[in-house]
N, C-alpha and C positions, 0 to 999 in steps of 0.2 A: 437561561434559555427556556423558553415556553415551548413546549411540543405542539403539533399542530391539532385544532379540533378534530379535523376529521384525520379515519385511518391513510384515503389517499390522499392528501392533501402536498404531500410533496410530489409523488407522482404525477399529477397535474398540474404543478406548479413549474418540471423540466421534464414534459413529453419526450422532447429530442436528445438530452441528455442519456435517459432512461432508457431510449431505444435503442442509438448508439451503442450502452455498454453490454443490452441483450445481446445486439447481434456481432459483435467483439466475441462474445461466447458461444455463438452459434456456432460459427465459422471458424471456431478459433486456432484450429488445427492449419489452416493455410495461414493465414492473416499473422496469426502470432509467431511462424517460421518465419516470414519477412521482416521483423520486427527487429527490436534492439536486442533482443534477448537470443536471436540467432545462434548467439558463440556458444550459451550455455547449453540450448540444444545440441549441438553436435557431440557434448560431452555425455558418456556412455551415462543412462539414465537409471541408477544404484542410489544406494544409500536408505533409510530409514525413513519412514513414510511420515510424512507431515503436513498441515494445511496452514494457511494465512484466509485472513478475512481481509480484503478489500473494500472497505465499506466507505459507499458516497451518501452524501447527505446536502440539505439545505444549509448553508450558512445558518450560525450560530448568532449570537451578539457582536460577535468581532466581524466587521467587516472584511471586504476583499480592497486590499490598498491598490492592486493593476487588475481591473474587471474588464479582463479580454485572456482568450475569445469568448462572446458572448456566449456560446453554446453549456461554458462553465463556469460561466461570470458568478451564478449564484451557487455554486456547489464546492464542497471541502470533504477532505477526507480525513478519515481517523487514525492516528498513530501512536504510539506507544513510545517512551526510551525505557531499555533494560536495566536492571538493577546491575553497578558497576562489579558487582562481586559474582553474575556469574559466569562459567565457565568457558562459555563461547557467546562473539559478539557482546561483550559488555558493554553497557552505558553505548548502543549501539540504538538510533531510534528505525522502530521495526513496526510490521504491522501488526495486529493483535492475532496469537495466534499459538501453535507449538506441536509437537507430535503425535500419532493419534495414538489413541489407550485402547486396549483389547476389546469395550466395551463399545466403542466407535463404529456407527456404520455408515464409515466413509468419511472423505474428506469433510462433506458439509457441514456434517455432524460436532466432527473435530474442531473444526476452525468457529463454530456457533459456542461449542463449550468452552474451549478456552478464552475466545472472548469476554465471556460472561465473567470467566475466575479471574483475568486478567481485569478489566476495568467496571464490572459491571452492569453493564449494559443487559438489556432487555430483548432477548433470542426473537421474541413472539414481533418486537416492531421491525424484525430484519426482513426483509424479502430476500430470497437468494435469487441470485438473476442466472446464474451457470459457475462453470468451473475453466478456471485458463489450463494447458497441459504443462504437466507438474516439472519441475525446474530442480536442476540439482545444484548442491549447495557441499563443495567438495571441503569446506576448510570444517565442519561440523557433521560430515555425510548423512546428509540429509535430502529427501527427495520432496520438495514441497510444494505442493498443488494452492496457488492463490485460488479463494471461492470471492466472486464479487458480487458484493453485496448490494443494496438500496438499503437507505435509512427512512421507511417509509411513516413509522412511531419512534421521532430518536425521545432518549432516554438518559437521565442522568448517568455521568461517567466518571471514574476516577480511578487512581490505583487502588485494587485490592490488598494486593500481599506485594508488600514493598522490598521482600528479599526477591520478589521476579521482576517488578513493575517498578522504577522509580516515576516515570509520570506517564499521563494520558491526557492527548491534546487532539482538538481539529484545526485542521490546515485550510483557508480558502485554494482550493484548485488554482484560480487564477493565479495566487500568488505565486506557486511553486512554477508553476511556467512564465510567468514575467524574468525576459532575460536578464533582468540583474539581479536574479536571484538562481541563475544557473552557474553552474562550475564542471568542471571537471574533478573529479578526487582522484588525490594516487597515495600509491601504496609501495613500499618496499619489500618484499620477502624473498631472504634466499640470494640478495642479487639481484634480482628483477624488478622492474617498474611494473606495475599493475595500474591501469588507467580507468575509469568508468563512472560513468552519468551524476552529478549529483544537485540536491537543492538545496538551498539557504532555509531555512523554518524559522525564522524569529532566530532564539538563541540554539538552535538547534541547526544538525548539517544531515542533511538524508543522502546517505550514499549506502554500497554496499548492494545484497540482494534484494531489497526494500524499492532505492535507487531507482535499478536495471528497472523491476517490474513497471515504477509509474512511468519513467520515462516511456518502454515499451507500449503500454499503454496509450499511454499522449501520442504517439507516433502514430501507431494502428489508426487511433480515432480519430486523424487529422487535428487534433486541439492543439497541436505543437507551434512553439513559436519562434524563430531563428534565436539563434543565442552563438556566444563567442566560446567554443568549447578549446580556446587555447587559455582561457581564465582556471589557473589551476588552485587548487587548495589539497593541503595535503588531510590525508585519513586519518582522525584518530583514534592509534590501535593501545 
């Protein structure tokens, strides 16, 4: 992948895009209560403080195989699968991201560094566009504030420390919303059926907290596109 000459160069390249996920974070306090992430709001909001980086960007070298809707025909986002050995969510693909350290001021902060330890990337080509309101995360109690990003300088990427990181890949957007690449994931625990959003990624399956948030996401932003959510696939835990 070539980065682009200039610094704004992909912000010019999806004004509407860009604006969109500003104003998702503007407002995001009403907007994202209507959303898919609904359930998890109503759950008392505890647990350990943590951030995820949301980062959108221009397609890369790999094309968008379903480029619709147009609004995100040309954009992909960055995702991570965890190293299978550790202790929550393994081999589970997530956004880049993890808990904040005493040195942290703040979410932003958090989810900027551990990107960097996680795949490398370059803090300085990030724009941060805002913060979604932070999302609890009961099977790890974890309270985790997604920061979304702009990839305005993207930057070579790959796993760092591969006892966190097994890989670091970008997604085309469109692909992940092209309905035959939706499902439903379930889950067994305990007895119970657990149901919730998921995508097909190449050889990869994005469900879980990860999941919820793009789904949510796509929904907010109108980018969404009907899909058969009785096409189930099961989770793997």
């Amino acid at each position: 992948m070539t980065p682009p000459d200039e610094p704004r160069a992909v912000a010019a390249a999806l004004p509407g895009a860009r604006t969109q996920l500003e104003a998702l974070c503007d407002d995001r306090a009403d907007r994202w209560s209507r959303s898919g992430v609904r359930s998890l709001l109503r759950t008392p909001a505890t647990g350990r403080p943590a951030a995820v980086l949301v980062l959108f960007g221009m397609l890369d070298d790999t094309p968008a195989r379903h480029p619709e809707p147009p609004v995100a025909a040309e954009l992909d986002v960055l995702l991570t699968r965890r190293a299978a050995t550790l202790g929550h969510h393994p081999g589970q693909v997530s956004f880049p991201g993890g808990r904040l350290d005493p040195g942290d001021h703040g979410p932003v902060e958090a989810a900027l560094r551990e990107a960097r330890e996680e795949t490398g990337l370059d803090p300085d080509g990030v724009d941060v566009l805002g913060v979604l309101p932070p999302l609890p995360v009961a099977v790890s109690n974890h309270l985790v504030t997604p920061v979304v990003g702009w990839w305005s300088r993207p930057s070579a990427v790959a796993a760092v420390d591969h006892a966190e990181t097994a890989d670091v890949f970008r997604v085309p957007v469109a692909d992940l919303l092209s309905p035959a690449n939706r499902r439903t994931a379930t889950v067994t625990r305990g007895g119970v059926t657990y149901r919730s959003p998921a995508f097909l990624a190449g050889d990869h399956l994005v469900w879980g907290f990860t999941a919820l948030v793009l789904d949510a996401m796509f929904e907010t932003l109108g980018w969404g596109v009907p899909w058969d959510a009785s096409r189930t696939i099961p989770a793997p835990v």
